[in-house]
Structures are given as C-alpha cells and as structure tokens.
N, C-alpha and C positions, 0 to 999 in steps of 0.2 A: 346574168352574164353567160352564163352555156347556152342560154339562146341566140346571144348574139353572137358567138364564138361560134356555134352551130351555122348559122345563116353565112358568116365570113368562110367558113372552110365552103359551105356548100355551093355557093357561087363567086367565088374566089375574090369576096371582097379583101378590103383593107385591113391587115392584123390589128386593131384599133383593141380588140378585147383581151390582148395578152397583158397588156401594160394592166388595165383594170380590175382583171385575175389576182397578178400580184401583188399589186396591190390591199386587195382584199386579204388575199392567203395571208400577208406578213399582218396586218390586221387583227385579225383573227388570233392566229399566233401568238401576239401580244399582248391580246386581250388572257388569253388563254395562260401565259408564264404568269400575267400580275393576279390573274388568280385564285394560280397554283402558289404563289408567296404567298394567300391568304388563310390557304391552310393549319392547320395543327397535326399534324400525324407522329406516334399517336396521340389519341386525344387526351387532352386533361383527366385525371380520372375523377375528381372532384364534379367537372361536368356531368361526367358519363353516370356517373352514381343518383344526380337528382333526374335524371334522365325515368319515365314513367316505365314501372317494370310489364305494365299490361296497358295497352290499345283498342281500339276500337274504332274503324270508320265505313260507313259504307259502302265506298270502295273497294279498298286493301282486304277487310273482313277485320276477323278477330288476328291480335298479336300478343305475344306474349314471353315471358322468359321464364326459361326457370334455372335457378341458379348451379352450374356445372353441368349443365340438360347440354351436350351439344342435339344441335340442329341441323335439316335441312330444308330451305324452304324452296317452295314451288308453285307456281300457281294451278289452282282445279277449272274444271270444266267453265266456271261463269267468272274466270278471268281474277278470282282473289286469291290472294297472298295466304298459302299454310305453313304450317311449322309443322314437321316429322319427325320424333323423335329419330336419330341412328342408330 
C-alpha cells in the first residue's frame, strides 16, 4: 500500500490507496483489541509458579531467577539475553 500511495501522490494519480489504507489500519486495529481481550494481566499465579525457574536456549543464552533477586536484563555483545543483578 505505501507504494502505491507513494506512486499516486508522485504522479498525481487517483487517491484509489486511501480507502485501502483504512481499511487495513481498522483491520489491524481489530485484530489488535480481540487480542488484547485475550489476555490475563496479572497473570494467574498458579501459571506463573509451574512456569521453569531456569532456561536455556541458544539464542536467548542462559535465564534464570532467583527468588527476591530483582534484575536487570540486557543483551551483550553476540546479541543474548543477561540477567544483572541491581
């Protein structure tokens, strides 16, 4: 769509791509509210508890928790996920 919306403004064709636009945009949108209804926030804590307290992939790297540890994470030089103590 920006291409053809691009092309229209650039040689003053037919606004043919606005109607297409929003259509998309509310689309989207809606897609995006039914969602956001699918959510839980916050989450069950029953979930969260069988949830694994230590990870591993590798991608991400090493994960981990430790319980009352706040953290903060950031990724290093080859792109994986650390944990730093505060």
């Amino acid at each position: 769509m920006f291409r053809r919306k691009l092309l229209e403004v650039l040689f003053d064709g037919r606004p043919e791509a606005d109607a297409q636009i929003a259509a998309q945009a509310k689309a989207f949108y809606g897609d995006l509210a039914a969602d956001r209804k699918l959510l839980t926030l916050p989450p069950d804590p029953h979930v969260v508890e069988s949830l694994a307290p230590h990870s591993s992939t590798s991608v991400m790297g090493e994960r981990g928790s430790d319980e009352g540890q706040p953290r903060r994470y950031c990724f290093d030089d080859d792109y994986r996920l650390q944990a730093y103590p505060i």
